[in-house]
C-alpha positions in Angstrom: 37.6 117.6 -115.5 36.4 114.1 -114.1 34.1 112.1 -117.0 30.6 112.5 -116.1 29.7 108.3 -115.3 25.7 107.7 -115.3 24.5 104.4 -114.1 22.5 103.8 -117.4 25.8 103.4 -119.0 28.3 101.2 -116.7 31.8 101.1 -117.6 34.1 98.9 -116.7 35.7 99.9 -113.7 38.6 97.6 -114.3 39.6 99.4 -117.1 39.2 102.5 -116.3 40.9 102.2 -112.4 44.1 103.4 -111.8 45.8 102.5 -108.6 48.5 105.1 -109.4 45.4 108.2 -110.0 45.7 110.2 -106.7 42.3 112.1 -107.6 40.3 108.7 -106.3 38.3 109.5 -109.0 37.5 112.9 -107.9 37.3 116.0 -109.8 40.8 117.9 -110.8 41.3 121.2 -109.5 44.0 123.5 -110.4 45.5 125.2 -106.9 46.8 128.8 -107.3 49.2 130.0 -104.5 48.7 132.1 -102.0 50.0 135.8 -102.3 51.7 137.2 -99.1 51.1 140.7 -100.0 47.6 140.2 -99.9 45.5 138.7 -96.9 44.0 135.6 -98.0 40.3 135.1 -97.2 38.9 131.7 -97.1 35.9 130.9 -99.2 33.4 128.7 -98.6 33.0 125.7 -101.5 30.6 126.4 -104.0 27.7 124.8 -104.4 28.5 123.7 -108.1 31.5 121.9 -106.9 29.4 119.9 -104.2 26.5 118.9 -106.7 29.4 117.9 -109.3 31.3 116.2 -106.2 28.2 114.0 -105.4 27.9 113.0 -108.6 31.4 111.5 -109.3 31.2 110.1 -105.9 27.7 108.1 -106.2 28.5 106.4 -109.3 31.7 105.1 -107.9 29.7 103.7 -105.0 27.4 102.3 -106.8 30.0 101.2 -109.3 32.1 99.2 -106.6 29.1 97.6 -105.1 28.4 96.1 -108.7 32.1 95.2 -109.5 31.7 93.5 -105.9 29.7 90.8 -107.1 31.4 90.1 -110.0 34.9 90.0 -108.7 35.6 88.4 -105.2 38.6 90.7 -104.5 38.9 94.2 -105.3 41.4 96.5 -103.6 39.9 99.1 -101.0 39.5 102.3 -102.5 40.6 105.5 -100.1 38.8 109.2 -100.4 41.5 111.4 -100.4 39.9 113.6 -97.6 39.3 116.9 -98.1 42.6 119.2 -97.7 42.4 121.5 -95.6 43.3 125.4 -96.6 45.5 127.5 -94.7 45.2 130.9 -94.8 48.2 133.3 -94.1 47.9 136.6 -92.8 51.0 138.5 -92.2 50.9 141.8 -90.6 53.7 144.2 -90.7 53.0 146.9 -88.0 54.0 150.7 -89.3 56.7 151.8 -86.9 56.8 155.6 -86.6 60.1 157.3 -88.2 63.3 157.7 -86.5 64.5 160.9 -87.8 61.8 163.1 -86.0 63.6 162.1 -82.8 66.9 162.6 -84.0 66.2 165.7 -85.4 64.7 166.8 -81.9 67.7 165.6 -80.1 69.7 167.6 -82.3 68.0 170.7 -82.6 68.3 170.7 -78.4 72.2 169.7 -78.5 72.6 172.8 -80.9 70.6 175.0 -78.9 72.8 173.8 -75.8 76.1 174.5 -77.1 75.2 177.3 -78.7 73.7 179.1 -75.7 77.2 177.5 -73.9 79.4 179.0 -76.2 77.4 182.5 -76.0 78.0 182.5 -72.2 81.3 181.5 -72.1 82.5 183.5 -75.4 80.0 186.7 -75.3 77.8 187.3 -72.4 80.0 186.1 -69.2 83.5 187.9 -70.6 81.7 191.1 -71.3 80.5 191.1 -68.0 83.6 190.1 -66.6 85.0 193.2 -68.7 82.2 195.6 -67.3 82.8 194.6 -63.6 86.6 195.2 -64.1 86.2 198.9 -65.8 83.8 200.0 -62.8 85.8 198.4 -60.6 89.1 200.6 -62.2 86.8 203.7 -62.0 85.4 203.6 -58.6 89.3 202.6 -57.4 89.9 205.7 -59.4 87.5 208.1 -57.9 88.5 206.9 -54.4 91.8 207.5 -55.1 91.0 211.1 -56.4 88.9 211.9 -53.4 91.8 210.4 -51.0 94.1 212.8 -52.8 91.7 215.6 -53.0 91.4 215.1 -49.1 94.4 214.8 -48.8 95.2 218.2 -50.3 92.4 219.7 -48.6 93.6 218.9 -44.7 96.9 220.3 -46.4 95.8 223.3 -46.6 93.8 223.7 -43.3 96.8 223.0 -41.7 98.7 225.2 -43.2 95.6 228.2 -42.6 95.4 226.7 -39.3 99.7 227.2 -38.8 99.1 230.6 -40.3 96.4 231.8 -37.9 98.4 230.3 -35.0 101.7 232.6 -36.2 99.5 235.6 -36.4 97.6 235.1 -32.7 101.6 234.5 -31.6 102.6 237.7 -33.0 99.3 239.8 -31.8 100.2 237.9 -28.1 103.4 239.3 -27.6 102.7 242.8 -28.6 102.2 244.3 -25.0 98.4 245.7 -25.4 98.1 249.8 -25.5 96.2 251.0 -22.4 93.3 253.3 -23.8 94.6 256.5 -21.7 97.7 256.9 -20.5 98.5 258.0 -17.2 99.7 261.5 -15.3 100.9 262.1 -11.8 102.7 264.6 -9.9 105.6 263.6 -7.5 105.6 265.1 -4.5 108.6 264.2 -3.0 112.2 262.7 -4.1 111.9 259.0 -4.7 115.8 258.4 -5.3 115.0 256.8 -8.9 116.3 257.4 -12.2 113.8 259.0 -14.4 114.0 259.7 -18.5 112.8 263.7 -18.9 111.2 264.1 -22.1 110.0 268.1 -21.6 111.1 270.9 -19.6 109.0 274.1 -18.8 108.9 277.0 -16.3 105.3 276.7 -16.7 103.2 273.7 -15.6 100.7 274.4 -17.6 102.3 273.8 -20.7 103.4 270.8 -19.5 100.0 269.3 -18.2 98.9 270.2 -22.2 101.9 267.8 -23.1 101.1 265.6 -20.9 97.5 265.3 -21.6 98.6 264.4 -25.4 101.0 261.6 -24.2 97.6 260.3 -22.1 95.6 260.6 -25.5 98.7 258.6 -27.0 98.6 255.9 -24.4 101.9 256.9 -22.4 101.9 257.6 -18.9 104.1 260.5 -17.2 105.1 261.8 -14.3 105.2 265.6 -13.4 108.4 266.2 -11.3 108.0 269.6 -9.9 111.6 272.4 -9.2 113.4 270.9 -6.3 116.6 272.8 -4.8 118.1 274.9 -7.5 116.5 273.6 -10.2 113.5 276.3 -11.0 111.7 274.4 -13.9 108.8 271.4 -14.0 110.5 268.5 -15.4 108.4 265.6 -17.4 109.4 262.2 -17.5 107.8 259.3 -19.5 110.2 256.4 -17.9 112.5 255.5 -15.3 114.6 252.8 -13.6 116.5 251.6 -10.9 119.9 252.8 -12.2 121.4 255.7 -14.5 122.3 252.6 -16.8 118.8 250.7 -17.2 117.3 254.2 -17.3 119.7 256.0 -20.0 119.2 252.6 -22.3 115.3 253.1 -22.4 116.2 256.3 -23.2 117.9 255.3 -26.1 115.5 253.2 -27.2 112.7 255.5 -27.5 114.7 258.3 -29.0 113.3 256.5 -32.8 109.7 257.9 -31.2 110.7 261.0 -29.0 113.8 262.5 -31.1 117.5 262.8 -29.5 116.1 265.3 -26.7 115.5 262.8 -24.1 117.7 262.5 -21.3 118.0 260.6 -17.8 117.9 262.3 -13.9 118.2 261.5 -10.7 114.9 262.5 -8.0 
């Protein structure tokens, strides 16, 4: 602390003046560093330390005015002005944390290839499987129906080749009339007929004759000519003794081995 200096009590100023003292006489005050961590506020000075600075500082006034005029030369005295405090204020800004956005960013990668490889692994070659099997099965059923088609024109054909045989066959059967004919020559023709009844009577042979009708066959009723005295009935005839006697032959399976061929 500086020495309390009244001007009832002088002291020699000689004596007590130290050119190498950088207080200038001025009170000592202990300095405490400033602490980063903590924002510094300035304080304004006290008012204790101005009264006590006034009154270190007016005694040396007056002192040096009184050693003045005793001494003729005294060295000039300096103030060490007043120094000036600086305040440091640091300010570290809170940046947010990384990780949230990293985490994000990896949560949405994972998500990606995960949903890729589901699609490419699962979904797209089940589908792919899926198309192919309905694809074999409809190539399947089309194949089926071509051959069921197939097999079904087969056997039209072949009803439609049996109905055609059959409608051949029924064509070239020469139709039945519904009555057969009978007629009575009344003259010689010169023709070969094929006599399948002989009778005195004609009566008996229009009966016959009647029944052949009801049969379908026509006959002829050749009536006694020169000295032949019976009715003669033929159910054929031809140009010649040959054509005629071969019908004859022929219908001997229906009319029995009595048949025979003559000349009117």
């Amino acid at each position: 602390m500086a020495k309390d200096n009244r001007p009832d009590e002088p002291e020699d100023s000689s004596g007590n003046f130290d050119e190498s003292d950088d207080t200038f006489g001025l009170p000592e005050i202990e300095y405490e560093p400033i602490k980063r961590e903590q924002e510094p506020t300035p304080e304004p000075p006290s008012r204790e330390w101005e009264e006590e600075r006034k009154e270190v500082v007016e005694p040396v006034a007056e002192e040096s005015s009184t050693v003045h005029e005793e001494h003729t030369y005294e060295p000039p005295r300096y103030e060490e002005p007043p120094r000036a405090q600086y305040a440091y204020t640091y300010s570290h800004e809170t940046s947010s944390p990384v990780w949230p956005k990293v985490l994000g960013i990896l949560l949405l990668l994972a998500v990606l290839i995960g949903g890729g490889l589901w699609y490419f692994l699962k979904y797209k070659p089940e589908r792919d499987e899926e198309a192919r099997l309905a694809a074999a099965r409809q190539a399947a059923a089309d194949e089926q129906f071509r051959r069921e088609r197939a097999r079904a024109d087969s056997l039209a054909e072949i009803e439609r080749a049996r109905v055609r045989r059959i409608n051949d066959s029924l064509a070239r059967i020469p139709p039945k009339p519904a009555s057969g004919t009978i007629d009575t020559l009344t003259g010689r023709t010169g023709r070969y007929y094929v006599i399948v009844a002989s009778n005195i009577d004609d009566d008996l042979l229009m009966d016959y004759a009647r029944k052949l009708s009801a049969a379908g066959v026509s006959s002829k009723l050749i009536p006694p000519h020169g000295n032949v005295k019976f009715y003669r009935l033929a159910i054929a005839e031809g140009d010649t003794y040959a054509s005629a006697q071969a019908t004859a032959d022929g219908m001997k399976a229906d009319y029995g081995d009595g048949l025979w061929v003559t000349k009117y």
